[in-house]
C-alpha positions, 0 to 999 in steps of 0.5 A, spaced: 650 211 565 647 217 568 645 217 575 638 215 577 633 220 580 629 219 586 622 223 583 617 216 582 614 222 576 621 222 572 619 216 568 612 221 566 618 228 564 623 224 560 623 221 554 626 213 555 632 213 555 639 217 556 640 219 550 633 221 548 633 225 554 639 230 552 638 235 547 639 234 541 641 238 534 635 243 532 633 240 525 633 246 519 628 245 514 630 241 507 628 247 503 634 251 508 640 246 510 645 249 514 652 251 510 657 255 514 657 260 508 649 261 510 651 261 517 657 266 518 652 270 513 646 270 518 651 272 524 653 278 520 646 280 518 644 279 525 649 284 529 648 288 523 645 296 525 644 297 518 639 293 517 635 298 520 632 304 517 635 308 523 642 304 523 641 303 530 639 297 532 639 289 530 635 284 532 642 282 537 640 289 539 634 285 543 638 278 544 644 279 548 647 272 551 649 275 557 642 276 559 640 269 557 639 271 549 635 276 552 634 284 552 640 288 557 636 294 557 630 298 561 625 300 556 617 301 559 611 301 555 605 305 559 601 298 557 593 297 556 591 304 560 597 308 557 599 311 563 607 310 565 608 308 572 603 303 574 602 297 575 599 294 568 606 297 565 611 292 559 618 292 561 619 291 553 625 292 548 627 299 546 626 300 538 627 307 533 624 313 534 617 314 531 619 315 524 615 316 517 613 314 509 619 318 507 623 315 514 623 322 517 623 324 525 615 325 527 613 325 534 609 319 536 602 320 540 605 315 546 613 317 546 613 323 543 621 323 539 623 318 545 624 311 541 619 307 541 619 300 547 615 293 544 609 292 548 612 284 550 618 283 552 623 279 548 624 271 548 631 268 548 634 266 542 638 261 544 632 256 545 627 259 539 629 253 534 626 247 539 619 251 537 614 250 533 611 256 533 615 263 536 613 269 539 609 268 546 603 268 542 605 263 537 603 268 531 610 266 527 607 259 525 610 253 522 610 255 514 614 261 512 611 265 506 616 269 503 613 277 505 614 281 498 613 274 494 607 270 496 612 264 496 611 259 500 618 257 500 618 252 507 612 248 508 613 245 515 619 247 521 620 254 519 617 258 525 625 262 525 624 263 518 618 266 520 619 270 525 626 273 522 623 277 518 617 281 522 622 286 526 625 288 519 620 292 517 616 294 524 616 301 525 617 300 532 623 296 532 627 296 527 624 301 520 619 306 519 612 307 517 611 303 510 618 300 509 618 296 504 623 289 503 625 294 496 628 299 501 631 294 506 634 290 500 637 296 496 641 299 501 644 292 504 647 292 496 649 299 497 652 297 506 659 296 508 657 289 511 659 292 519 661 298 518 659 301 525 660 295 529 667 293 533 670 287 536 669 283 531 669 275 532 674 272 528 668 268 524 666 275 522 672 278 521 675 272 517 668 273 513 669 282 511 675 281 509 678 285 504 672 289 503 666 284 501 659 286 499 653 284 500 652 281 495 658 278 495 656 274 501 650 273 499 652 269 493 657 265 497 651 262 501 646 262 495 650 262 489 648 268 486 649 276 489 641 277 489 640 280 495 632 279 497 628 277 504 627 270 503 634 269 504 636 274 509 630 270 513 635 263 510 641 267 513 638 268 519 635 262 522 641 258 519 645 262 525 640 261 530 639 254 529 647 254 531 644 256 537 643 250 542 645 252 549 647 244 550 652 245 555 649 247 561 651 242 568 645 239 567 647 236 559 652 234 563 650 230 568 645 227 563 651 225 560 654 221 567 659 227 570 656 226 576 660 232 579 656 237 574 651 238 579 652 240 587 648 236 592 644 241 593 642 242 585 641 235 585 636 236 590 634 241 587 632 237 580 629 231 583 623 237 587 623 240 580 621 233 577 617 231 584 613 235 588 615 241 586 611 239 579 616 244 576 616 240 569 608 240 568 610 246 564 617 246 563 619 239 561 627 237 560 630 237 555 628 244 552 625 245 559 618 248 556 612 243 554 611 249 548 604 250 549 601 256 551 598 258 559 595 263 562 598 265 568 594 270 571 599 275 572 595 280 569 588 281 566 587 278 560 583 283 557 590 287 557 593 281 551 589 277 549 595 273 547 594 266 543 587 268 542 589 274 536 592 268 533 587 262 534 581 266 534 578 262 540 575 264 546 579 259 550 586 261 549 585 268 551 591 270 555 595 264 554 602 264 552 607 261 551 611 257 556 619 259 555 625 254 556 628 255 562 635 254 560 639 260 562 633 264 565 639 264 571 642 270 566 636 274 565 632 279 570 625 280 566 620 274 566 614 272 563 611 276 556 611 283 559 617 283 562 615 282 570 617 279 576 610 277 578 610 283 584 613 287 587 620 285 590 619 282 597 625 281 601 629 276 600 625 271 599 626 265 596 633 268 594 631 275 593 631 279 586 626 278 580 627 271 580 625 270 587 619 273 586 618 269 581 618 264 585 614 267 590 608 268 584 608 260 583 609 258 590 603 262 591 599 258 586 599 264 579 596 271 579 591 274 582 587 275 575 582 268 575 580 268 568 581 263 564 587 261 568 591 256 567 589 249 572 595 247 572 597 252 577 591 250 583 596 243 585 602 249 585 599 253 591 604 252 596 607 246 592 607 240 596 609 243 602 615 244 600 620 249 605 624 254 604 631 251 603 627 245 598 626 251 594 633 255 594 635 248 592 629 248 586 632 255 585 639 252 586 637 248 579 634 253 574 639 258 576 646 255 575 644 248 573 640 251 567 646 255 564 650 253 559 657 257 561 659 259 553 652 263 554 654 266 560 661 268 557 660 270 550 664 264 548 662 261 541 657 260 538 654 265 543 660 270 541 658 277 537 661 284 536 660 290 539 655 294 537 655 302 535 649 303 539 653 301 545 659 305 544 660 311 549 663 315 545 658 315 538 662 320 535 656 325 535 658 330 540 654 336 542 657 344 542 651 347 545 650 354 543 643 355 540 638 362 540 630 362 543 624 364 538 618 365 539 615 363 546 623 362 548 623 355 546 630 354 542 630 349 537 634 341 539 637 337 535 636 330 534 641 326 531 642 318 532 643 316 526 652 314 525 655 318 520 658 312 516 661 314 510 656 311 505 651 312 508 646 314 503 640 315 509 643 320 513 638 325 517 638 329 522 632 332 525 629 339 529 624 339 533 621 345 539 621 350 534 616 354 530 610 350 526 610 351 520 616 356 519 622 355 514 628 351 517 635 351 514 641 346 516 648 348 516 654 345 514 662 345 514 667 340 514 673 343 518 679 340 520 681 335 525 681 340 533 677 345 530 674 349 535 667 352 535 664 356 535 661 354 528 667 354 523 667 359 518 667 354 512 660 353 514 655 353 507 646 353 508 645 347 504 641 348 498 634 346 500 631 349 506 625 344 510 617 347 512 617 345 518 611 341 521 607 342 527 602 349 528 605 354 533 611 356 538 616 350 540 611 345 536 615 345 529 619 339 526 623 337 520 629 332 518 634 334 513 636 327 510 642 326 504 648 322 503 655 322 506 660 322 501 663 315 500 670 317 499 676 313 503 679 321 505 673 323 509 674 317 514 676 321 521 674 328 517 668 332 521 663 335 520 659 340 523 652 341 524 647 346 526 639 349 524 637 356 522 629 357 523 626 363 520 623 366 525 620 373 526 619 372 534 626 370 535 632 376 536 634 378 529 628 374 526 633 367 527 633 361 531 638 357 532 639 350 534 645 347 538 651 346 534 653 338 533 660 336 530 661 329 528 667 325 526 666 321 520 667 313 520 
């Protein structure tokens, strides 16, 4: 039997009963029950880089286990006012580099060539298949219409079907401008399932064995090979429904073991129940009462938040109240990824979490509107001391975490992605020639060169608007070096660059990588030539690239 709590609330916070207090199995839907096939499926999908138009993020790219199911790097969006560097910036997720209808490079008005960041910060996964509805603003609703067919093909408890989908195709995190599922589908039949990562769990590894296809994959979770979006949404939300973090501490002391927690997390758990009133939102087991608040931490006119997806008036500014399990993981907080102000010392523990704190200790944000009621009993919450708080924060930090999360372990595990890799296999040799106005053309390369990748491209920009470009090419032996190998040849075809003027030019060269076992290891080295009568010899040139083919 669990250990009574001292707080007289507890009987309000959790459900009658020990048993019904824990956190139960997620349900999947009838119309998609959970088999391994589908699961083990799912999970290569999620960490797959191919899925992407650019070969360079998957949707594991944004949900880390080791920062609670969240994003471990820095991106920033300048925010409503589009201005970098003051206070209304998102610190969101860092997706693709802004490309076109033909998947080709183009600048983007905010970030230029610079990958583009989403303007909320990204939720954890690990909780995401307790809610009713996903996304902070709720917008990935219950019932899951397949996108290219109009199907409704799960009528209720579908929010991860939903939302699974949606990143495939945004131009900003994972495709290009018009991406269509006919894209997406037609090169995973083409992909070498995990190509470009490394580290392999064993799952994985066991499950791409012998060189599997995809529509092998497919055809053990479904029954036939037919690649199509509704069941790559199937696959996925059957992975993440595998995704319970139900083995912190506090599952634990639920379930009797009473050493699971310290005294000073145990005291911690009664003020979070009690007077701290921590569970008038974040209410355990899944420490979230799945509904939307705002906060007040910035003004509501910058998001609009649940309003864009109800309509109504009274939701502007509201978001959706995370779960707390694993928050001790994470360093960005709330929908943009702030910490409710600047850092103030060591408050309350110090670091972001400190001042998340801080925030709530002093009642919410300083921006009224339609702030959330909840929030006036929380103004220097019952009186509570320093020390109580450390102890509060003793609870959600530690007691909170399931340590499978924390350590990668299964079914939190997963490979290491290509994008993480030091060495890319991209390598830069310098070199390059001014044109007009002194501007020597730069090369942009990102995407891996996998052998078989037939969406292989590789841009210029910072040359001559409107000039003719050209894309050097040779395979030379392994410990060639520059400068450029003899065996070079001009592709066939040149590029018009876009853009008008000097150093305002940009162009892709985009073909195949030959899908042949003997050009594994093999490189190949690149370079661009820009007709340009302001250059000397009336050719600009741009840095050679050598790349290592894999």
């Amino acid at each position: 039997m669990r250990p009574p709590y001292l707080s007289p609330l507890c009987a309000l916070t959790l459900f009658a009963g020990a048993a019904e207090a824990q956190l139960q199995a997620p349900i999947a839907p009838a119309e998609n029950p959970i088999t391994e096939e589908k699961r083990i499926l799912g999970k290569i999908l999620f960490w797959e880089e191919q899925l992407s138009s650019g070969n360079n993020v998957a949707c594991g790219t944004c949900h880390r286990a080791e920062v609670g199911g969240g994003d471990p790097r820095g991106g920033q969006h300048p925010g409503f006012n589009g201005i970098f560097g003051d206070p209304d910036d998102i610190f969101g997720s860092e997706g693709v580099r802004y490309s076109g209808l033909a998947n080709d490079y183009q600048p983007e008005p905010t970030f230029g060539r610079e990958p583009q960041v989403t303007q909320r910060t990204s939720p954890s996964v690990f909780t995401a298949a307790y809610h009713q509805e996903l996304y902070w603003d709720g917008r990935a609703s219950t019932t899951f219409t397949v996108p290219d067919t109009g199907e409704v093909a799960i009528s209720a408890g579908a929010a991860l079907e939903s939302q699974s989908l949606s990143p495939i195709l945004s131009a900003v995190e994972m495709g290009h401008e018009g991406r269509t599922w006919a894209d997406v589908t037609q090169k995973l039949e083409r992909a070498r399932p995990l190509a470009l990562a490394t580290d392999l769990p064993p799952d994985m590894t066991a499950a791409v064995a012998g060189g599997v296809t995809y529509p092998e994959l497919f055809a053990a979770a479904f029954g036939d090979a037919g690649v199509n979006a509704k069941r790559i949404a199937f696959a996925l939300a059957t992975y993440e429904r595998t995704l319970s973090p139900d083995q912190t501490p506090w599952d634990l002391y639920e379930q009797g073991q009473t050493s699971a927690l310290t005294p000073s997390q145990v005291n911690g758990l009664n003020l979070f129940l009690g007077d701290a009133k921590c569970s008038l939102c974040h209410t355990p087991p899944l420490f979230s009462d799945d509904e939307f608040h705002n906060l007040g931490n910035r003004p509501y006119f910058e998001d609009i938040g649940r309003r864009a997806v109800t309509g109504f008036f009274s939701d502007r500014g509201r978001f959706k109240t995370p779960s707390l399990r694993n928050v001790g993981l994470r360093s960005r907080f709330f929908h943009n990824g702030q910490s409710g102000g600047p850092l103030i010392g060591p408050t309350f523990g110090g670091g972001p979490l400190g001042n998340v704190f801080l925030f709530y200790f002093f009642g919410g944000g300083d921006f009224d509107e339609n702030l959330d009621p909840d929030l006036d009993s929380l103004n220097g919450p019952g009186g509570l001391t320093q020390e109580q708080l450390l102890d509060v924060r003793a609870f959600i930090e530690d007691g909170l975490t399931d340590p499978r999360v924390a350590a990668g372990q299964f079914p939190f595990d997963r490979p290491t992605l290509y994008s993480e890799r030091l060495d890319d296999g991209i390598l830069r040799l310098g070199g390059g020639t001014a044109g007009s106005g002194g501007f020597v053309p730069e090369v942009m390369i990102e995407v891996p060169p996998v052998v078989g990748n037939n969406e292989f491209r590789i841009g210029v920009h910072s040359a001559l608007g409107g000039a003719k470009a050209f894309l050097r090419l040779a395979v030379v032996g392994a410990g060639s070096a520059p400068p450029f190998s003899p065996a070079a040849r001009w592709t066939s075809l040149g590029v018009t660059l876009d853009g008008v003027g000097q150093g305002q030019g940009y162009g892709t060269w985009r073909g195949p990588l030959r899908s042949s076992p003997g050009m594994i290891g093999r490189e190949v080295e690149m370079q661009w030539l820009i007709l340009d009568a302001g250059a000397s010899g009336v050719t600009a040139t741009s840095e050679i690239v050598r790349v290592t083919l894999f």
